[in-house]
C-alpha positions as CSV (number, residue, x, y, z in Angstrom):
1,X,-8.8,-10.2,10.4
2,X,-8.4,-6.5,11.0
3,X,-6.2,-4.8,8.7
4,X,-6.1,-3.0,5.7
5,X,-4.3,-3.3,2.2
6,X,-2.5,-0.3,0.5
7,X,-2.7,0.5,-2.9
8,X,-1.9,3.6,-5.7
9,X,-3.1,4.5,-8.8
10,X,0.7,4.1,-10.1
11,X,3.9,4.0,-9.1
12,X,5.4,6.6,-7.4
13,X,2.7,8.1,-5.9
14,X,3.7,8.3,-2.1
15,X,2.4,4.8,-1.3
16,X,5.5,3.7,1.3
17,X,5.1,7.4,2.8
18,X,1.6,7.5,3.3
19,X,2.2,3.6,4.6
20,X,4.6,4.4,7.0
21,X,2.7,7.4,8.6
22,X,-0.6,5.1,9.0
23,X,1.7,2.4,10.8
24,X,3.1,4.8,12.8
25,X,0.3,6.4,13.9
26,X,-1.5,3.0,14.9
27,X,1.3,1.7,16.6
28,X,1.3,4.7,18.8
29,X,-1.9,4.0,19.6
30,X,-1.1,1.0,21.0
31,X,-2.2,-1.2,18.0
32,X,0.1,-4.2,17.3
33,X,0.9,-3.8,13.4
34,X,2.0,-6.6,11.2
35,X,3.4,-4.8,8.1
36,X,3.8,-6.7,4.9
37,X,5.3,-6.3,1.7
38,X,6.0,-9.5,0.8
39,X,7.3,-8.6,-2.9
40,X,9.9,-5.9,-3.8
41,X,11.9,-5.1,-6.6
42,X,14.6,-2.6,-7.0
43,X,16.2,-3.6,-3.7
44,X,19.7,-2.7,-3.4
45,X,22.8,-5.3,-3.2
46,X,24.4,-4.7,0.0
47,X,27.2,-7.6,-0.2
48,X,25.5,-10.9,-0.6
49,X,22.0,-9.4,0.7
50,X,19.2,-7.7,-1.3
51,X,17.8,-4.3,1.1
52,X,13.9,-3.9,0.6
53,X,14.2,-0.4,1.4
54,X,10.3,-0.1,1.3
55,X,9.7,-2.7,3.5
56,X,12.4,-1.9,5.9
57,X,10.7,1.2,6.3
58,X,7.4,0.1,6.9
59,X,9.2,-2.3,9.9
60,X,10.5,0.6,11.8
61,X,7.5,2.7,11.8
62,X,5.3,0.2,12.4
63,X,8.0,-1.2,15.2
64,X,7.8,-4.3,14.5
65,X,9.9,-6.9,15.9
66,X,9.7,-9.7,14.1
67,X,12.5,-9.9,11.2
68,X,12.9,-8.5,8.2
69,X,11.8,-11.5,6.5
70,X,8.7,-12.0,7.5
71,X,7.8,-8.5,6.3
72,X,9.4,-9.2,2.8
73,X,10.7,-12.4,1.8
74,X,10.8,-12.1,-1.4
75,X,13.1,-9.5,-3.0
76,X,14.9,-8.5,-6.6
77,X,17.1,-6.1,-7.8
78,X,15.7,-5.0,-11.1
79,X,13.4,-1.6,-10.6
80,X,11.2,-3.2,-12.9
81,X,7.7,-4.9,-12.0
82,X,7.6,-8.1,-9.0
83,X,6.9,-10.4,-11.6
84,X,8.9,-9.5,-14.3
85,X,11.7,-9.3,-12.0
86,X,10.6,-12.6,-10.3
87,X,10.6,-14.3,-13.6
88,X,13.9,-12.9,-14.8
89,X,15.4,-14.0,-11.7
90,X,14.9,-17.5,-12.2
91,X,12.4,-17.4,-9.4
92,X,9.0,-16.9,-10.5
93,X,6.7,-16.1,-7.1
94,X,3.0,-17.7,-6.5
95,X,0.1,-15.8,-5.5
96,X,-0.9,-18.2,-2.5
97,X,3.2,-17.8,-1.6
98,X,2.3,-14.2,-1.1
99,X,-1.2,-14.7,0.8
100,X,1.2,-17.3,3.2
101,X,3.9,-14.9,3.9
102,X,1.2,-12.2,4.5
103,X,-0.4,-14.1,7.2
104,X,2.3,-16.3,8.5
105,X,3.1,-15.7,12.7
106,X,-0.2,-12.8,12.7
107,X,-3.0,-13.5,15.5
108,X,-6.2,-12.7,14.1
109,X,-7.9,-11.7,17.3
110,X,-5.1,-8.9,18.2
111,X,-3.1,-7.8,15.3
112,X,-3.6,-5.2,12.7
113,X,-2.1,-6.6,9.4
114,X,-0.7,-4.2,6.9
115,X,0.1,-4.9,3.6
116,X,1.4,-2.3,0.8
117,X,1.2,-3.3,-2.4
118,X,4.1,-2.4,-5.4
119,X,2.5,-0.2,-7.5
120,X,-0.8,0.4,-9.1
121,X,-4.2,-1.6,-8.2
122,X,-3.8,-3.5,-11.5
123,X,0.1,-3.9,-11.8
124,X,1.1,-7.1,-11.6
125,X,2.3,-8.6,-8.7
126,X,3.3,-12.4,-9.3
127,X,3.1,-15.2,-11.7
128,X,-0.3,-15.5,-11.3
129,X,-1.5,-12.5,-10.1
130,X,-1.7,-8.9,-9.8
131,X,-2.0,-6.5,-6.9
132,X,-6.2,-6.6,-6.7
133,X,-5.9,-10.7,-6.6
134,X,-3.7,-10.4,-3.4
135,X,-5.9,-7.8,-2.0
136,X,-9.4,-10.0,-2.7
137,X,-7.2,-13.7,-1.5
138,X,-6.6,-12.0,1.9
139,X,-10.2,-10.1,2.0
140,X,-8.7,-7.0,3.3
141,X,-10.2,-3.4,3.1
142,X,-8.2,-0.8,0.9
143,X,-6.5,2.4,1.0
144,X,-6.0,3.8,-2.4
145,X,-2.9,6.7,-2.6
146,X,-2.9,9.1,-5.9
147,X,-1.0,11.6,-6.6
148,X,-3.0,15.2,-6.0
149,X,-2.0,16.2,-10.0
150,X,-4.0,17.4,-13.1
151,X,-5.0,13.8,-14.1
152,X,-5.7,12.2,-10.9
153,X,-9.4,12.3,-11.1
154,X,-9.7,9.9,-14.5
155,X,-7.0,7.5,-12.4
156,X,-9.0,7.5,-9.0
157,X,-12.4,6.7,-10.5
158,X,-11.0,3.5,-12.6
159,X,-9.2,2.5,-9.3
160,X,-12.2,2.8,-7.5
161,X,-14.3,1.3,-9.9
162,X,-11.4,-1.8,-9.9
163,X,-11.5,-2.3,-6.4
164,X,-15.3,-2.5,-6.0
165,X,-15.3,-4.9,-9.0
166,X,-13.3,-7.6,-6.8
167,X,-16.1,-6.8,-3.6
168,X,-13.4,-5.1,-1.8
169,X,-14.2,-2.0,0.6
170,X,-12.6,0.8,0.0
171,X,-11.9,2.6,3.3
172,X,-10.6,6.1,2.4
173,X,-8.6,8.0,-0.4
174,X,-5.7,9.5,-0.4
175,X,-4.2,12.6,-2.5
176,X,-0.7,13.3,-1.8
177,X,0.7,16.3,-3.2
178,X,4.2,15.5,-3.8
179,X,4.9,18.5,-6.1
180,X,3.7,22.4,-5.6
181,X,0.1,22.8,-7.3
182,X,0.5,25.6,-9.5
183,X,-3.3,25.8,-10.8
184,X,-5.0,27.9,-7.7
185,X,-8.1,27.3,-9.7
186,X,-8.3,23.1,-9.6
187,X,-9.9,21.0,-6.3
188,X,-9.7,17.5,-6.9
189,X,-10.6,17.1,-3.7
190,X,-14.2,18.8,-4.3
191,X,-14.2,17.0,-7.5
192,X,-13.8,13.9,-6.1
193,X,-16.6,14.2,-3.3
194,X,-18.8,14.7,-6.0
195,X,-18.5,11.7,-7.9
196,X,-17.9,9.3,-4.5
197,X,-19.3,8.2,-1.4
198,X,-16.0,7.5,0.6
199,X,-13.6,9.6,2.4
200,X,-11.1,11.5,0.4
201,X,-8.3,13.1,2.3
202,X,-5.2,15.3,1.3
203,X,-1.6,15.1,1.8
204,X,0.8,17.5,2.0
205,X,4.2,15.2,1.1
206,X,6.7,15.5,4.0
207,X,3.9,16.3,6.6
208,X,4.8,14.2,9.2
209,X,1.5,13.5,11.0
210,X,-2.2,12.3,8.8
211,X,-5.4,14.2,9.2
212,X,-7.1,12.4,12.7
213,X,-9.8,12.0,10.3
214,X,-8.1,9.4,8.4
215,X,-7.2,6.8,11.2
216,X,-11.0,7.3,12.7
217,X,-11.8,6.0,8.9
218,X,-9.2,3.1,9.0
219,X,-10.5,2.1,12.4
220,X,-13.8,2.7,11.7
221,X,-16.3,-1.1,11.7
C-alpha cells in the first residue's frame, strides 16, 4: 500500500518532529494519513493510563480520527528500548502483533500509512524483531532522519547500506540540525551527495514547514 516507514540513525535525532511535519503536510494536501507507532516506551503515567506522547503527536498532525489506540497500542513506561521494556513488563510484544496493529482498519486503495519507528534502523523493536524487520514485514519505503552533526556521515552510510540489505527503498534523507553548527567549514550535505544516489535534504529543527522538495520525493512512484 502507499505509505512510507520512518527511521533514524539513533535516538534522538528529530524523528517524531520530522514525522509530524510530513503528516501534516500530506494531510493538507488532502491525503488521508494513517499514522502508526505501534510500540512506545517512556510513556508517561497519567492515573491508570500510559500517554504515548510520540504517537499522540503524530495523531494530531496527521488528524487522524480514529483513536489513540489504533495508532499505538502498545505502550511502557521505562525510557528504555520497546523490547526491553516490553519484556520487563511482563508483556513481551510479537513482530506480526506489530505488522497487525500497523495495518489494522487502513484501506489500501486510499490511505497513506505512516509508521515511525523507536529509534535507530537496527534497535530493537520487539521480541523477535528489530526496527528493519518491521519495515521489510510491511514492504514499506523509508525515510531515514540523522542528526546534521560531525559524525553523521559514518552513521548515514551504514543505515543506508542496512536498509538496502533488507530490499527496502529508501525514499529520501533527512539531516536535522537540532543544535547550532559551529564548523562553517563542514557540508555533510555535499558529502553525502557524493557518496549516494538518493535525495538528501536539511532541516533546520523548529522550522515549521519541509523543503517542497521533500514531499515531491515521498509522493514520487
Amino acid at each position: 500500500m502507499k505509505g512510507l516507514f520512518i527511521t533514524g540513525t539513533d535516538t534522538d535525532v528529530g524523528k517524531t518532529y520530522i514525522s509530524c511535519l510530513i503528516a501534516a503536510e500530506l494531510s493538507a494536501k488532502g491525503i488521508n494519513v494513517v499514522p502508526r507507532k505501534p510500540v512506545e516506551s517512556g510513556c508517561l503515567q497519567d492515573g491508570d493510563e500510559l500517554i504515548p506522547s510520540d504517537a499522540s503527536a503524530l495523531k494530531q498532525a496527521a488528524n487522524y480520527q480514529g483513536d489513540l489506540n489504533l495508532v499505538c497500542p502498545f505502550r511502557f513506561e521505562q525510557a528504555i528500548s520497546p523490547q526491553r521494556a516490553a519484556r520487563l513488563s511482563g508483556n513481551p510484544v510479537q513482530l506480526d502483533q506489530l505488522t497487525s496493529v500497523c495495518l489494522q482498519d487502513t484501506d489500501t486503495d486510499n490511505d497513506y500509512l505512516l509508521v515511525e519507528g523507536a529509534g535507530g534502523f537496527y534497535s530493537p523493536l520487539c521480541e523477535n524483531g528489530l526496527n528493519a524487520d518491521l519495515a521489510q514485514t510491511l514492504d514499506l519505503p523509508v525515510l531515514l532522519v540523522a542528526e546534521d552533526k560531525l559524525g553523521c556521515i559514518n552513521q548515514v552510510l551504514l543505515s543506508v547500506e542496512a536498509i538496502r540489505s533488507k530490499g527496502l527503498t529508501l525514499k529520501a534523507i533527512v539531516l536535522n540540525s537540532i543544535r547550532p553548527n559551529t564548523d562553517s567549514h563542514s557540508n555533510n550535505i555535499e558529502d553525502l551527495n557524493e557518496r549516494l544516489n538518493c535525495p538528501v535534504f536539511s532541516h533546520t529543527c523548529h522550522a515549521k514547514d519541509l523543503k517542497p522538495d521533500l514531499i515531491k520525493a515521498l509522493l514520487s512512484q
